[in-house]
TIVO-969731 format. One record per residue (C-alpha): residue number from 1; residue in one letter; x, y, z. Coordinates in pm, 1 decimal. Example, Ala and Ser with C-alpha at 12.3 -4.5 7.8 and 13.67 -1.06 7.14 Angstrom:
2
(rec 1,'A',(1230.0,-450.0,780.0))
(rec 2,'S',(1367.0,-106.0,714.0))
//
This chain:
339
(rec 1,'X',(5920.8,5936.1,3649.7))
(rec 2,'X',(5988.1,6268.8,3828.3))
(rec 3,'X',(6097.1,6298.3,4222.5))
(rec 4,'X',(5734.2,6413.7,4282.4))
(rec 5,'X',(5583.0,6069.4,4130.7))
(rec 6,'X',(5866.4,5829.3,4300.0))
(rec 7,'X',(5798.6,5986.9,4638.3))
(rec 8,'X',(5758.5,5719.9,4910.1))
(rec 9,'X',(5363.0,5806.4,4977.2))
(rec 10,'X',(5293.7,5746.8,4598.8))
(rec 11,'X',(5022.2,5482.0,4588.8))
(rec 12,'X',(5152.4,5399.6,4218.3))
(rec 13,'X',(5412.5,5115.7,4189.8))
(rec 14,'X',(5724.0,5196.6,4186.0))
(rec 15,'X',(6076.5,5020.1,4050.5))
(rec 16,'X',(6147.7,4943.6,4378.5))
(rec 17,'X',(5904.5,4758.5,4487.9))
(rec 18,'X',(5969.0,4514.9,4290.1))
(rec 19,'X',(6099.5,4286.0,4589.5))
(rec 20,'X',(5718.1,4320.3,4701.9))
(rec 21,'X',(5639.3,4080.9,4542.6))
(rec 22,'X',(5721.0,3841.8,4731.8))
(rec 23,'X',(5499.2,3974.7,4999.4))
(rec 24,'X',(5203.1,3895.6,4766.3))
(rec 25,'X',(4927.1,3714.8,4899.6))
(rec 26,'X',(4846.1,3377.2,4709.3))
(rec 27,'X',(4545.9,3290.5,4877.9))
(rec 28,'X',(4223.1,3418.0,4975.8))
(rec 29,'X',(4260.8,3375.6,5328.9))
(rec 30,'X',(4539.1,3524.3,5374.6))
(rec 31,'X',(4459.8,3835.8,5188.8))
(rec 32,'X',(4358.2,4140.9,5467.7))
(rec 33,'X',(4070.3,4343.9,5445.5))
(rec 34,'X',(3822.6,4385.9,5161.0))
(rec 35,'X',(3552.3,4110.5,5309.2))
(rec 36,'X',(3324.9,4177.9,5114.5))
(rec 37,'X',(3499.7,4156.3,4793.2))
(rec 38,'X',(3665.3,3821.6,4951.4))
(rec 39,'X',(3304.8,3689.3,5045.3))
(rec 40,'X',(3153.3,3702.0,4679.5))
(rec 41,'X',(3449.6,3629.3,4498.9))
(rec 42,'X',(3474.7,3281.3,4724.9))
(rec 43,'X',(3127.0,3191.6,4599.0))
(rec 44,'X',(3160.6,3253.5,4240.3))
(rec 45,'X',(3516.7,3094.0,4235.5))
(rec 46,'X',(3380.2,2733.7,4419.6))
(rec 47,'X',(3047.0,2782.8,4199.3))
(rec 48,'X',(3259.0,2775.3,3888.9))
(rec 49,'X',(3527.2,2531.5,4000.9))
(rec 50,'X',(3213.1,2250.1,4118.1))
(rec 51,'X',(3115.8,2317.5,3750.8))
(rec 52,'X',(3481.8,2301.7,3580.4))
(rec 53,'X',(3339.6,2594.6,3410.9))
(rec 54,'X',(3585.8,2923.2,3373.5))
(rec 55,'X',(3504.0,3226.3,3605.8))
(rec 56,'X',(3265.3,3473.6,3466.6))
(rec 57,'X',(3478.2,3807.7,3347.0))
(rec 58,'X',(3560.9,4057.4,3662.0))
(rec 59,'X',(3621.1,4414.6,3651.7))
(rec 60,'X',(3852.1,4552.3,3949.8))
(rec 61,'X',(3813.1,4912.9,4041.9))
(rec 62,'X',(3968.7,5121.4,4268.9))
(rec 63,'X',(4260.4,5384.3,4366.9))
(rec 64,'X',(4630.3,5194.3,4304.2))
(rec 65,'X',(4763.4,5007.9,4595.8))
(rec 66,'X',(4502.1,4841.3,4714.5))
(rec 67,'X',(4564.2,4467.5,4569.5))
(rec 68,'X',(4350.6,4478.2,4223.2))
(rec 69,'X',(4699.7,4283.6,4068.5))
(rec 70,'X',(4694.7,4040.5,4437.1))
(rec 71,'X',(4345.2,3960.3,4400.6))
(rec 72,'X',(4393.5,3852.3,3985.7))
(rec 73,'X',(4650.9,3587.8,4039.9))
(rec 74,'X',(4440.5,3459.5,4345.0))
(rec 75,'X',(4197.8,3410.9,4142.4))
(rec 76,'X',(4386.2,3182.5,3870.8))
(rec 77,'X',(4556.7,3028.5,4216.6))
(rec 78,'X',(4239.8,2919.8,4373.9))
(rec 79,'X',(4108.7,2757.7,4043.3))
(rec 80,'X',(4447.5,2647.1,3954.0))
(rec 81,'X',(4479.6,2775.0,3610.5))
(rec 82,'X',(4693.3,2960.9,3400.8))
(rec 83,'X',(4762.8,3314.5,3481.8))
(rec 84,'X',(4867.8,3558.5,3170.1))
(rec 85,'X',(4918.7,3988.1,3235.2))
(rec 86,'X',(4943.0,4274.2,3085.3))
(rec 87,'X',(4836.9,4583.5,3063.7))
(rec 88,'X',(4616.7,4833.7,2795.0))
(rec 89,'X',(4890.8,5057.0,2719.0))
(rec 90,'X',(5097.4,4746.4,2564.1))
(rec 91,'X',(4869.0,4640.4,2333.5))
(rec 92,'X',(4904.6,4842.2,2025.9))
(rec 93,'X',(4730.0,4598.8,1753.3))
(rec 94,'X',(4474.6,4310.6,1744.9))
(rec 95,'X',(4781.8,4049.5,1654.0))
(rec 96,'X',(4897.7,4159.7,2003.7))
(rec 97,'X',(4537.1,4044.4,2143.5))
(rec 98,'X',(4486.2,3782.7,1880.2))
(rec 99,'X',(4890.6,3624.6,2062.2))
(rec 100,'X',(4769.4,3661.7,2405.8))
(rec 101,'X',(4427.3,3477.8,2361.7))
(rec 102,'X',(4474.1,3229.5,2144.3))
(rec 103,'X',(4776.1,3127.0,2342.5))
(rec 104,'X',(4538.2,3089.9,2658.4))
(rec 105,'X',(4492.4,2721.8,2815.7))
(rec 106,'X',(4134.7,2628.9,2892.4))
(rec 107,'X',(3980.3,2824.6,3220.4))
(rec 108,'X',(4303.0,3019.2,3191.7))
(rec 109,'X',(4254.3,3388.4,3380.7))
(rec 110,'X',(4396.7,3659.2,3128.5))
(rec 111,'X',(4471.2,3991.9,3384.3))
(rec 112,'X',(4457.4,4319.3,3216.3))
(rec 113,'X',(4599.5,4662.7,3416.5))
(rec 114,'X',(4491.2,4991.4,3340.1))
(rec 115,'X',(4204.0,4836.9,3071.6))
(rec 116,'X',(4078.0,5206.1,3070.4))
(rec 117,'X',(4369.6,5287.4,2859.5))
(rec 118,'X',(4255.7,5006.5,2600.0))
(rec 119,'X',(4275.4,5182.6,2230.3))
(rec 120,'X',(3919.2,5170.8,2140.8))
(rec 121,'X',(3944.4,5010.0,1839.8))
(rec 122,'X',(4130.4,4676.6,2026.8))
(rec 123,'X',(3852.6,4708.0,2304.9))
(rec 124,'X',(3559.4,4613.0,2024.2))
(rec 125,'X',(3787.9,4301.1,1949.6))
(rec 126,'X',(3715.1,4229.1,2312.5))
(rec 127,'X',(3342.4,4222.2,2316.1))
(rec 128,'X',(3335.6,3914.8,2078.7))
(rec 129,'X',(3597.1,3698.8,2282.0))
(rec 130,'X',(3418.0,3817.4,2581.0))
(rec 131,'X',(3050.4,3726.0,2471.6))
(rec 132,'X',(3132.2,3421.5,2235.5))
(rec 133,'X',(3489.4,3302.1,2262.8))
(rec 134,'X',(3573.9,3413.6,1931.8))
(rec 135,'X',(3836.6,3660.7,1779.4))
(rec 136,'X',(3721.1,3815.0,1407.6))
(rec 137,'X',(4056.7,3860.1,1251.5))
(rec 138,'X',(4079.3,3993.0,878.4))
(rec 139,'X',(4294.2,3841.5,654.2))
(rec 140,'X',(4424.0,4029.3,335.3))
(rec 141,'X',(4324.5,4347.7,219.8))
(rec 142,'X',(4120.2,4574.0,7.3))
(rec 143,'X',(3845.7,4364.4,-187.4))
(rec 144,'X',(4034.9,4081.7,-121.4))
(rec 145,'X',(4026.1,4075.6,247.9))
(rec 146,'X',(3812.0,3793.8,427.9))
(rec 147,'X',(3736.6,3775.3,778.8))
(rec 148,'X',(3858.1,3409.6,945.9))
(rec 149,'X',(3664.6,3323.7,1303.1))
(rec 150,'X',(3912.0,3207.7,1533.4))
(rec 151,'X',(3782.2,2954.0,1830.9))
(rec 152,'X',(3918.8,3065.6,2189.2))
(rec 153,'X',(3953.0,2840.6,2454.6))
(rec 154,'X',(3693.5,2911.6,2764.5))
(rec 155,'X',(3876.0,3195.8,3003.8))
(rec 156,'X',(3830.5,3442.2,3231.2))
(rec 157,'X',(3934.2,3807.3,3181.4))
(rec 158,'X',(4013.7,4031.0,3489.7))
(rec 159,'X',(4014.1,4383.0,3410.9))
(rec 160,'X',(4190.1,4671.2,3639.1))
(rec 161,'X',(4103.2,4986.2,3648.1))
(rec 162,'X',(4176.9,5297.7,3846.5))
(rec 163,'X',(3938.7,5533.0,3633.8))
(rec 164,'X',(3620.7,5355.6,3644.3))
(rec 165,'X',(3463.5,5644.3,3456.6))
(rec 166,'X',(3684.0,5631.1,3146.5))
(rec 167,'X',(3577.4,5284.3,3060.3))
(rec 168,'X',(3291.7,5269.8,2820.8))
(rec 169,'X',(2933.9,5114.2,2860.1))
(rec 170,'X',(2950.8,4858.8,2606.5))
(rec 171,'X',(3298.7,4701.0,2823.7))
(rec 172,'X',(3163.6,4753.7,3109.2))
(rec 173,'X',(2818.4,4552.8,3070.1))
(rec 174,'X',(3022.8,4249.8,2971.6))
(rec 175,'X',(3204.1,4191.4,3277.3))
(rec 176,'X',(2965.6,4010.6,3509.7))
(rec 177,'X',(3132.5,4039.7,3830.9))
(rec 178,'X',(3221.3,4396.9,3899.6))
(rec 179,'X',(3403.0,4507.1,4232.3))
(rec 180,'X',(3516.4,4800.2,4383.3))
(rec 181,'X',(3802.8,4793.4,4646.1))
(rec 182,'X',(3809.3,5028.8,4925.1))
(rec 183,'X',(4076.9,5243.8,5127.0))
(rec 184,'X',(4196.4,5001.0,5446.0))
(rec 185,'X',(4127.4,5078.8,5784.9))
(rec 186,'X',(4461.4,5090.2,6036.7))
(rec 187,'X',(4341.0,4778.3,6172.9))
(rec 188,'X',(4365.5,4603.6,5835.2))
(rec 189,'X',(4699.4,4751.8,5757.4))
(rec 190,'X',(4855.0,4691.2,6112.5))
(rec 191,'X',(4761.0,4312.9,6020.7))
(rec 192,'X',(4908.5,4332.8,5688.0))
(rec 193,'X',(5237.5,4483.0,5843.0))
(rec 194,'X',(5284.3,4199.7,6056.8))
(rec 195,'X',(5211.3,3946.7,5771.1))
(rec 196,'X',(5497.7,4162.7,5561.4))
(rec 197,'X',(5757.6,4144.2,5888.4))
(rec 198,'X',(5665.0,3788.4,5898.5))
(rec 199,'X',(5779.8,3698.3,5589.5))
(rec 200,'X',(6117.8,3993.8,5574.7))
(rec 201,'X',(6207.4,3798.7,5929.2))
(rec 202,'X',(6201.9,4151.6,6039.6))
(rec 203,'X',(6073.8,4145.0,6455.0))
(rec 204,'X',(5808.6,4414.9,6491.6))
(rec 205,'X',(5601.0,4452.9,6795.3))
(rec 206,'X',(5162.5,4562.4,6806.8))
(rec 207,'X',(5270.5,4891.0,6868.9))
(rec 208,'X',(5532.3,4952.7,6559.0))
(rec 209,'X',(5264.2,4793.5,6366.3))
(rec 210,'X',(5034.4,5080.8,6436.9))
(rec 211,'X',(5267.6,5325.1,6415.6))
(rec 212,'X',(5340.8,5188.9,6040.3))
(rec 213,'X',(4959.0,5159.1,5981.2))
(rec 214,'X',(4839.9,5504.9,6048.0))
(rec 215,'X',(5076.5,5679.1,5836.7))
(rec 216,'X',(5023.1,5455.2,5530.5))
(rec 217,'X',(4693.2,5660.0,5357.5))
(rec 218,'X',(4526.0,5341.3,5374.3))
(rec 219,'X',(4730.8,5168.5,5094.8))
(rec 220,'X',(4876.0,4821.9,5181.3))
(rec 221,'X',(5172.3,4916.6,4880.6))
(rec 222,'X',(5246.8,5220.3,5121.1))
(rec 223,'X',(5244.0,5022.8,5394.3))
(rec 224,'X',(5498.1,4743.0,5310.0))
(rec 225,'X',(5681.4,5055.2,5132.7))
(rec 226,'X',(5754.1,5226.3,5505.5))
(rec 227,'X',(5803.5,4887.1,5688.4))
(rec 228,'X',(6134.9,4837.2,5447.0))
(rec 229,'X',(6241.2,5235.6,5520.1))
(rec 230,'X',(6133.1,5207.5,5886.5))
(rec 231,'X',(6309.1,4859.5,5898.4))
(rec 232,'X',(6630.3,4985.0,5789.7))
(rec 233,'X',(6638.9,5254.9,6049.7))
(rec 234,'X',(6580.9,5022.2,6298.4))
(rec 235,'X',(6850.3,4809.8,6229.3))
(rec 236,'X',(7100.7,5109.5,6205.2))
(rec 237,'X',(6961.7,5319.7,6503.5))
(rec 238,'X',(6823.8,5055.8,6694.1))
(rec 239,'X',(6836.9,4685.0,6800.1))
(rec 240,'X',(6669.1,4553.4,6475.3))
(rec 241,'X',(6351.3,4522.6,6642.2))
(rec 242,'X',(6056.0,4806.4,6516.3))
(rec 243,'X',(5838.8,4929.2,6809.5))
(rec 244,'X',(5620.6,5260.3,6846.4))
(rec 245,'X',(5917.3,5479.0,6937.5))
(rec 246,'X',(6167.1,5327.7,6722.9))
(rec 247,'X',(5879.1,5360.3,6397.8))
(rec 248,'X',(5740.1,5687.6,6508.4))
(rec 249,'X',(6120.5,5828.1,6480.4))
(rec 250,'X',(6200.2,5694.8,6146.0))
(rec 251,'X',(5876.9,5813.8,5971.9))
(rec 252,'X',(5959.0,6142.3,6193.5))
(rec 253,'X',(6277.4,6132.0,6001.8))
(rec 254,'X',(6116.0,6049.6,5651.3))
(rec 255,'X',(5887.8,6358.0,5746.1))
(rec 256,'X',(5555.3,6198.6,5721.1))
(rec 257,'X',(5308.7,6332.6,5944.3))
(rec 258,'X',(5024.5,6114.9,6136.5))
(rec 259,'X',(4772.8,6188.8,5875.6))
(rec 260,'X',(4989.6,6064.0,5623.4))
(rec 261,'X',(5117.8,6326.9,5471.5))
(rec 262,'X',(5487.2,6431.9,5396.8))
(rec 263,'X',(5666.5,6753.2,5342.8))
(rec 264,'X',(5528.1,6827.1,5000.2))
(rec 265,'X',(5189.1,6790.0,5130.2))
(rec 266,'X',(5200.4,7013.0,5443.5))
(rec 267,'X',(5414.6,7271.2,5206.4))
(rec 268,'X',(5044.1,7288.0,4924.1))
(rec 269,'X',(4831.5,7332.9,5264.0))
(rec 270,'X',(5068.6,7601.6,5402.5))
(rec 271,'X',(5080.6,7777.1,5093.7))
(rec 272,'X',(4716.4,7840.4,5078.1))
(rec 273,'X',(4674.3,7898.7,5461.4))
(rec 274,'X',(4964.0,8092.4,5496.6))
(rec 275,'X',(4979.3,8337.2,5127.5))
(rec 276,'X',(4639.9,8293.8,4983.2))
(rec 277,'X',(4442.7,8317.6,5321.7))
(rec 278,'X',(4303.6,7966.1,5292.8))
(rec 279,'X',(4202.3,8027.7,4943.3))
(rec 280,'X',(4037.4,7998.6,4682.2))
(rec 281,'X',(4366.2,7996.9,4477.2))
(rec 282,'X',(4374.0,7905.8,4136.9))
(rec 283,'X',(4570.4,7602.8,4044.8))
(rec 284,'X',(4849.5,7753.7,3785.7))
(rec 285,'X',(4947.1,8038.8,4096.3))
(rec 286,'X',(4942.6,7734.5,4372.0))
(rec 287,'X',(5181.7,7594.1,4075.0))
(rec 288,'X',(5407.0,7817.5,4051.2))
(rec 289,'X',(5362.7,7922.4,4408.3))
(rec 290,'X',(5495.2,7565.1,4559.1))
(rec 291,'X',(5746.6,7567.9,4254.8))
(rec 292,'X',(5576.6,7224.0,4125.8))
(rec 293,'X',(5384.8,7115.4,3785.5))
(rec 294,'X',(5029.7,7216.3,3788.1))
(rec 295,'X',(4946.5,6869.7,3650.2))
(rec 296,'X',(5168.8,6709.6,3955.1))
(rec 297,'X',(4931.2,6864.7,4188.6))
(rec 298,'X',(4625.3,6745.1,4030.2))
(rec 299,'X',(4730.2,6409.4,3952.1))
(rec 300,'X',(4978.6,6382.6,4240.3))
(rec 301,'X',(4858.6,6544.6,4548.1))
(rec 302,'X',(4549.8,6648.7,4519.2))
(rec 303,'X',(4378.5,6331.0,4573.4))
(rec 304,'X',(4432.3,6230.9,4928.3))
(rec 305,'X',(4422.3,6606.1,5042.9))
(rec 306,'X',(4066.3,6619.8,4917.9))
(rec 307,'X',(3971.9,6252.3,5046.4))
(rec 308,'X',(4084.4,6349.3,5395.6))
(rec 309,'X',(3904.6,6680.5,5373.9))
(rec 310,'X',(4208.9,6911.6,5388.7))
(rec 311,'X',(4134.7,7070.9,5057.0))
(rec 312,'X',(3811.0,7129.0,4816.3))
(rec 313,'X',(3799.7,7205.3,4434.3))
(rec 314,'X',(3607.0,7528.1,4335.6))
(rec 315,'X',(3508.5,7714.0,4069.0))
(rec 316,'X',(3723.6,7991.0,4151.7))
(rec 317,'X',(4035.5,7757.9,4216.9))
(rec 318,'X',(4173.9,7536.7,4573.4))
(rec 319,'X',(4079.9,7623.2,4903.8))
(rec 320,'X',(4140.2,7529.9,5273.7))
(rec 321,'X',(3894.9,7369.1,5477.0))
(rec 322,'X',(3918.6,7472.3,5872.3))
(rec 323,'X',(4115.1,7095.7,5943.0))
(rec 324,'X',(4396.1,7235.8,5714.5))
(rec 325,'X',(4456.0,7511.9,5917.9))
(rec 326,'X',(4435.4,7316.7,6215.6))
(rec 327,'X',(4701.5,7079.5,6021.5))
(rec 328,'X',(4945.0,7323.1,5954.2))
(rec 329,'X',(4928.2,7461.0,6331.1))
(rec 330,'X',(4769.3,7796.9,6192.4))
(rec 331,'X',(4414.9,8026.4,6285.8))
(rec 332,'X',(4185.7,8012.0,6030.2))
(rec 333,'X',(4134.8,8409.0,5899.0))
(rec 334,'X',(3827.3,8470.2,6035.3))
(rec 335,'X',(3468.4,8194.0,5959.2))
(rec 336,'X',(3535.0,7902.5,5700.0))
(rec 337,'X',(3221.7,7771.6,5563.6))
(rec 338,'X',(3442.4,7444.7,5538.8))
(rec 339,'X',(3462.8,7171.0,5811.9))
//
């Protein structure tokens, strides 16, 4: 993983966050925001627990961050059934799948990350266990080989995905309860601060909350990331205790901004505003330009600068809009056409 990737504001998961986990929500109630998801998946999960049936399949979509992982083992909590993960990239071969599901207990809920990065040929073994709860395998080889039918037990398989797009029609179809999850609102992620101090014994007042809240890009991940960073400055420069001032200074000090964004950010915006005139620059110049991997900036960056309007893609390369100027503390050159 490169600096660029492990940076604090990266919505991806990093190795340190593996003490997050504690700060996991097990039920539904107390998981923040996303009521709508909540609301439907509370039907379906008392529909099929009144039946002792297992859940229909569910596809979770959405950017990282956001609880897709959270909302899986919720699900197996709140039928209280077996949960088994993993992820697309580990399975290699359909004796990987062929472990995993047979090895299932009844109703169990099987959680698969990144299942747009499935090899195709183990995502067709899918469809079968999916549709009829039964895994093909062949046995032998050349004109000796014979397919044996193996029985699977009833379960439920959660699928998450960060690039809806790349999964393909036929997988898609067979999941019957598809959701989306949805950037927070600082409201949500002040709420899900003080849940996090809660439960790090860490005092935090409405006001540090906030302050935490509005610089997180709407990622609960983010979120608990700067309450441990902003938590550790507080007990070192302060009297333990995070308020507005005493948050506000240590995400000063970490350089993030109140839109989110950290040095690296403001550095892309300033280089278009400042030596390309607001752009359009292509992406290989802004490369070199910023002295960063072309494919960091697309993969890396680039995503929250275009959700909060600070950037646009076109076809002659990256340019400003008129509220990255403003950003920067810079006069736009003369009329943007971008607001």
């Amino acid at each position: 993983m490169t600096p660029a990737e492990a940076r604090i504001h990266a919505p991806e998961e990093l190795p340190d966050d593996e003490l997050d986990r504690s700060l996991r929500p097990r039920r539904l109630a107390d998981f923040v925001g996303q009521q709508g998801v909540k609301d439907q998946l509370a039907v379906s999960i008392a529909a099929a627990a009144s039946r002792g049936d297992a859940l229909d399949h569910v596809l979770l979509a959405g950017p990282p961050g956001l609880g897709k992982t959270s909302l899986a083992q919720i699900v197996a909590a709140e039928l209280e059934v077996q949960f088994v993960q993993s992820a697309g990239p580990a399975l290699e071969r359909k004796g990987d799948v062929a472990a995993f599901l047979t090895a299932l207990e009844p109703r169990a809920v099987f959680f698969l990350d990144e299942i747009h990065r499935l090899p195709r040929a183990l995502e067709e073994t899918f469809y079968p266990a999916m549709e009829d709860g039964a895994l093909p395998i062949t046995v032998g080889q050349g004109a000796g080989a014979r397919v044996v039918t193996l029985e699977l037990p009833p379960f439920t398989l959660v699928g998450a995905t960060t690039r809806a797009g790349l999964l393909t029609t036929p997988l898609r179809d067979r999941f019957g309860i598809q959701h989306r999850l949805e950037h927070y609102v600082p409201d949500e992620l002040a709420r899900i601060v003080r849940r996090s101090a809660r439960l790090l014994d860490v005092q935090i007042d409405d006001g540090g909350a906030w302050a935490i809240a509005e610089r997180s890009r709407g990622t609960p991940r983010v979120a608990n990331r700067l309450l441990k960073r902003v938590r550790d400055f507080a007990q070192v420069r302060g009297d333990g205790v995070i308020t507005a001032d005493a948050a506000a200074a240590a995400l000063d000090l970490l350089e993030v901004d109140h839109q989110g964004l950290d040095r690296l950010d403001r550095e892309i915006l300033r280089t278009i505003c400042e030596k390309f005139g607001g752009g359009p620059v292509g992406l290989s110049t802004l490369a070199i330009a910023v002295g960063e991997e072309a494919g960091t900036i697309e993969e890396v960056y680039e995503p929250y600068l275009l959700q909060c309007g600070l950037i646009e893609r076109t076809p002659r390369g990256r340019a400003a809009t008129k509220r990255a100027f403003e950003h920067v503390g810079l006069d736009p050159p003369g009329p943007l056409r971008l607001v």
